[in-house]
N, C-alpha and C positions, 0 to 999 in steps of 0.2 A: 125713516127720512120723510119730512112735508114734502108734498107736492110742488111748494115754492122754491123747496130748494134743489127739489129735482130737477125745474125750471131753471133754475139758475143753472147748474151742471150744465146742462143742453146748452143754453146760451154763450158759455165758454165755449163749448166743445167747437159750435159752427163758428164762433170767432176766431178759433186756431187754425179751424181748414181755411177759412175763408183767408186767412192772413197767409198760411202756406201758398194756397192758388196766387194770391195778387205776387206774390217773391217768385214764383215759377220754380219753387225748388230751392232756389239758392241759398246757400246756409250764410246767416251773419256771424261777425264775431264777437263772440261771447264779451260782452263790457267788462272793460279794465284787462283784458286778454293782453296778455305781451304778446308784439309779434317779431316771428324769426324769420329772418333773413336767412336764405340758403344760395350760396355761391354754387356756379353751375359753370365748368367753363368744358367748351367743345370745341376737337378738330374739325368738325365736319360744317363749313359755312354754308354748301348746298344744303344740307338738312334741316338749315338752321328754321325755315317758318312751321313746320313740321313740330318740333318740339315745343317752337314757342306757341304753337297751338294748344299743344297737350298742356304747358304749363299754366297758359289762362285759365282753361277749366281747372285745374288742378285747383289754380289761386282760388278760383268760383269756390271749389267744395271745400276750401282750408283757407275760408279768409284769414287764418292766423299766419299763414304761414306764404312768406313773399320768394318767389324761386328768383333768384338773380342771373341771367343766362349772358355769357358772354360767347360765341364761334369766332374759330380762323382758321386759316389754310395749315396744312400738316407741319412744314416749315417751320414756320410762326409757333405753331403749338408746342415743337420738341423742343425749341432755345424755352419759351415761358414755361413750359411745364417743368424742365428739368432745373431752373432756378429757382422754383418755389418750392421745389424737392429740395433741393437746397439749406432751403433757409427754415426747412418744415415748415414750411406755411402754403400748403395745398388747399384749393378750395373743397369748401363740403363735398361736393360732388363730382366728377373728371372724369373724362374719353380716356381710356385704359386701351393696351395694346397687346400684340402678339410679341412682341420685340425682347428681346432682353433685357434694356433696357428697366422698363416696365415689371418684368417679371423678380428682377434685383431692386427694384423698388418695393416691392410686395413682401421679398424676403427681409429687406431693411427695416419690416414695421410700420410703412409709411402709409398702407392702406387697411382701411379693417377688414377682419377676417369673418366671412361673410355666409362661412360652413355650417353652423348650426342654426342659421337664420331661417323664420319661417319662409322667406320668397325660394331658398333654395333646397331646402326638404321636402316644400308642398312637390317636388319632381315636374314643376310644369312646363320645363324647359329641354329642349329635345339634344341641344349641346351645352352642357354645363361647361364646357371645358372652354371658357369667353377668353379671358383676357390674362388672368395673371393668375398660375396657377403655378407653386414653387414646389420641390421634391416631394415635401409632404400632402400633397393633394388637396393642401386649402385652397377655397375659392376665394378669390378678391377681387372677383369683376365679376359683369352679368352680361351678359350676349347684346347688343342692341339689337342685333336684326345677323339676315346672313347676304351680303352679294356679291355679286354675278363680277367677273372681270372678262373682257372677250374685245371685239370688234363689234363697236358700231358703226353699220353702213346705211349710206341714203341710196335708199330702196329706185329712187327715182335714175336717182345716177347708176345705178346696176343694169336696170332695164335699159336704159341707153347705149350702154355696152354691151347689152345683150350675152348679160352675167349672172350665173345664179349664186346662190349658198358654195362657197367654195368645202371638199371635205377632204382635201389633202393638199401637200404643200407643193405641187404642180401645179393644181388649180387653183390656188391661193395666188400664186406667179402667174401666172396668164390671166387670172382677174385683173390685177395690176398693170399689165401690158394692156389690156382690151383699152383699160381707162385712160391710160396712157396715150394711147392714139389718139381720144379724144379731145386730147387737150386738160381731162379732168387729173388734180394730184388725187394718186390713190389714197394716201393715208395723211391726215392734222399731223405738223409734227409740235410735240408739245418739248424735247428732248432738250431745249436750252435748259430749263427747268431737270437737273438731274435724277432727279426721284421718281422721275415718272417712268425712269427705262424700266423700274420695275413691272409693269404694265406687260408688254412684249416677252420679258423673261420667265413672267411667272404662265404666261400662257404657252410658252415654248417647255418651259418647264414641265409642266401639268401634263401634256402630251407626250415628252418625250424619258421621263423621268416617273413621275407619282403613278399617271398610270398603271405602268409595269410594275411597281414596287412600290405601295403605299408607306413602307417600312422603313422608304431611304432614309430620311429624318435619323432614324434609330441607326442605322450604316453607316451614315455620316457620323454621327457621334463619336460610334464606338472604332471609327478609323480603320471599317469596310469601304466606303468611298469617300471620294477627294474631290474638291472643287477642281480640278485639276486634270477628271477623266475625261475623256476622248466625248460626252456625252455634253458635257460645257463646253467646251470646245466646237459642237456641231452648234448648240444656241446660238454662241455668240458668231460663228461664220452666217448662220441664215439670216440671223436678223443686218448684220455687216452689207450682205447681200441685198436687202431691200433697199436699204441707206446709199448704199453707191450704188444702186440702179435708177435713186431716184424715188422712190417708194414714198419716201417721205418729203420730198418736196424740193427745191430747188437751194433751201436755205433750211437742212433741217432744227442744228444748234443754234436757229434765232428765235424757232418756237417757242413762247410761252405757252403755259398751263391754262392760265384764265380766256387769255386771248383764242388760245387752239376752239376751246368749248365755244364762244361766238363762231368762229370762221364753221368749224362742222356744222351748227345747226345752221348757219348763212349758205348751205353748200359750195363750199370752197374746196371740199375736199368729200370723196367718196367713203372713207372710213375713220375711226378713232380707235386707237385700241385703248381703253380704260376700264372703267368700272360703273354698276348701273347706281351708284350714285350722282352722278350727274344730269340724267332723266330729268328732274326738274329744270334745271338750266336750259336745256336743249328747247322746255319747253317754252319756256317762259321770249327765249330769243325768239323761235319760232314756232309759233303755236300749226304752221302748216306743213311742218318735216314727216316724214315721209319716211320712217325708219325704223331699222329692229336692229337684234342682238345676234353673232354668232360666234364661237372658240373661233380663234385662231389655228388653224390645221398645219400643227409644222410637223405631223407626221407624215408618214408614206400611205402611198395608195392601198387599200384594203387594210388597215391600221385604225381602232377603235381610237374616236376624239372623245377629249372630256374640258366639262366645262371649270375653269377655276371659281373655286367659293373659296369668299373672307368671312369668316364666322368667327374672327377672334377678335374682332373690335365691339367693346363695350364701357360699361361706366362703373367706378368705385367709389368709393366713400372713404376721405380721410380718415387715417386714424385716431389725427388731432383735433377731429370736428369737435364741435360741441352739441351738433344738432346728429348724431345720430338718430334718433328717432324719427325725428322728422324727413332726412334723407333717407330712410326703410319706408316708413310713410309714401312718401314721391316714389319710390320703387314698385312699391305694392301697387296702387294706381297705374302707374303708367303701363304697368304688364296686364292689367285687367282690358277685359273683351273691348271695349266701344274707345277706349286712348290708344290704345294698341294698333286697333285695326285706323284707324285715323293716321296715326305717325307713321306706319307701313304703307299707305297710299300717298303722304305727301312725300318721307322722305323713299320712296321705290324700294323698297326692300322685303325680301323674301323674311318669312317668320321665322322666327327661334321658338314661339312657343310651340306645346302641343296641342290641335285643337282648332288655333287658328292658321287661319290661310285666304290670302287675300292676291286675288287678279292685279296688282296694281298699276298694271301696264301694259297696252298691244305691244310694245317693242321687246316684251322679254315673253311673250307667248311660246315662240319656236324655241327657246331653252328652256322654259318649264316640261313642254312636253318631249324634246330630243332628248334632255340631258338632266336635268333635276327630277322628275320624275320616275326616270331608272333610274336613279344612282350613279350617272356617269359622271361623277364629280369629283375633283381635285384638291388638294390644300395650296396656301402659297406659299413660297421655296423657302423664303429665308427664317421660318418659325421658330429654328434653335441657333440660329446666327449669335454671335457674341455681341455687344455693346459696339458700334462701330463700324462693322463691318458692312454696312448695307450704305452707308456713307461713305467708304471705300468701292462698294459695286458701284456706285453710281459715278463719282471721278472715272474709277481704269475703265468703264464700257464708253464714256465717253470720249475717251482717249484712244480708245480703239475705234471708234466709230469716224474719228477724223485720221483715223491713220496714224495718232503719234506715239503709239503704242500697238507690238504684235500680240496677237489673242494669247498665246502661251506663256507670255511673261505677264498679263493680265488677270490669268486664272493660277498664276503660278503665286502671284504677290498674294489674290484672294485666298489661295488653300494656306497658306506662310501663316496668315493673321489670323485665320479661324483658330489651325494649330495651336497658334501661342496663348491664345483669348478665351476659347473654347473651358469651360470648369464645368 
């Protein structure tokens, strides 16, 4: 080779770096490249800037490839999602659930089977068992993240009652009374909004049920226990108990959901019992809140508490996409180190992968180190429920929470429908 034209080489070569520096990285799209559209629709509206962050970059390093994201409240998402189930016409991408629902959507072929894929063989996920997972042990969802459901209190308002970490349901009651005196309502009532009595149940639940017997799920199946034991019964009298003590406020069934989340971070209320998905909202209303995370103690005095985890909400992939590839694509990324740990700090969420693990929050410090750390941790109640039935808990608790319905004919109608529904 001349000298000239080794010249020449060289003088390419530094116009390539030089042209990478000036781009910063950023890949263009290849001329004449089709690009694909990927439908992206989610329940989780708080999470929502969090992903759409992950999906900028995303777009950054696949100018080919446009992620289309739409969020809304859980509400919202079960009427849309089960009509586009429907009509088979799911978007590429979907927030998948623990519900039956979901799981008879996976069986019906409606989402791809996601078992021999490399994101789920590489093993880098610490619970595989996400979202829709049917007899034969396919996967068809991937984990988003796992969180925390418990009591969030303002820290500021405890001191003032001269209250601490409540750790049984004595002191959980006389924190309430303390606040009480002071004028402060103890707890956001969000309970107009039915689905959120889930919230209280599943933390009553976790405490007085999974603890003892991680196995009930399996019990309950096979028609070892019954919605209907003495043990549902005490749930729905305690939490009954707070509600006509006032617990929840003066007006609990005018509580809204969205409204509730303002009023706690405006201190309006001493506690919320929810989920650390909401962590961004709280903050964003009030960036000077003054607050942390604990389980609900509806146990007895000297009785180990655990915290409730949701770890089975996650995202699938049509089975009538057309962009499969490119939806495993966006998968692959978004589980990698620096998208990962990004969407875990904005939307609050503790990790599913192995590997990574991210502080994302002083307000979930005392349950990392009390209760995630050791293992004190819970599932939530209704993960083998039938189609429907979690839309019946939400009606009879609330019927019993006003009185127009007694707890025994409430738990009586719930155990009836499991019965019948139950495959």
């Amino acid at each position: 080779m001349t000298s000239k034209a080794k010249h020449l080489i060289l003088i390419s070569v530094f116009m390539m770096i030089a042209l990478l520096v000036v781009a910063g990285g950023k890949q263009e799209a290849a001329p004449g490249a089709t690009k694909v559209t990927l439908t992206m629709l989610d329940l989780n509206p708080e999470g929502a800037p969090s992903i759409e962050k992950v999906n900028k970059s995303f777009m950054e390093k696949n100018p080919n490839i446009i992620v289309q994201y739409e969020a809304m409240n859980s509400r919202q998402y079960d009427q849309r999602i089960q009509a586009l189930a429907a009509a088979e016409d799911l978007p590429d991408i979907c927030t998948t659930q623990m519900f039956p629902q979901y799981k008879a959507m996976a069986a019906s072929g409606l989402f791809m089977d996601l078992t021999d894929t490399k994101i789920v063989t590489s093993g880098i996920f610490d619970d595989i068992a996400a979202t829709c997972l049917v007899k034969d042990g396919k996967v068809y969802g991937l984990t988003w993240n796992h969180l925390a459901v418990g009591a969030f209190y303002n820290k500021d308002l405890f001191a003032k009652a001269g209250v601490g970490i409540p750790l049984n349901w004595d002191e959980f009651i006389a924190a309430g009374t303390a606040l009480k005196s002071l004028g402060v309502t103890p707890i956001i009532s969000s309970l107009g909004d039915g689905w959120t009595s889930m919230y209280p149940i599943n933390n009553a639940a976790g405490n007085l049920i999974y603890g003892e017997n991680p196995s009930y799920d399996t019990d309950l199946s096979a028609g070892k226990a019954s919605l209907n034991d003495p043990v549902w019964k005490e749930i729905f009298e305690k939490i009954k108990f707070i509600y006509d003590n006032g617990g929840f406020g003066a007006n609990p069934m005018g509580g809204k959901y969205e409204q509730s989340l303002s009023d706690f971070a405006n201190g309006k209320a001493a506690m919320q019992i929810i989920g650390t998905w909401v962590i961004p909202v709280y903050d964003e209303v009030n960036p000077n809140l003054n607050y942390s995370l604990f389980p609900v103690p509806f146990n007895k005095k000297g009785d180990q508490v655990y915290i409730t985890l949701e770890g089975e909400l996650g995202m699938s992939i049509s089975a009538n996409s057309d962009h499969k590839d490119e939806a495993l694509k966006y998968f692959d990324y978004f589980y990698t180190k620096e998208p990962y740990e990004n969407y875990l700090r904005g939307k609050k969420g503790f990790s599913a992968v192995k590997g990574i693990n991210v502080a994302f929050h002083p307000s979930v410090q005392y349950v990392v180190d009390t209760y995630l750390s050791k293992g004190k941790t819970t599932p939530y109640f209704s993960r083998v429920w039938p189609a429907g039935l979690d839309a019946l808990q939400f009606k009879v608790f609330q019927e019993v929470m006003m009185g127009t319905k007694q707890v025994d004919a409430a738990l009586s109608e719930l155990d009836k429908y499991f019965r019948e529904n139950y495959k």
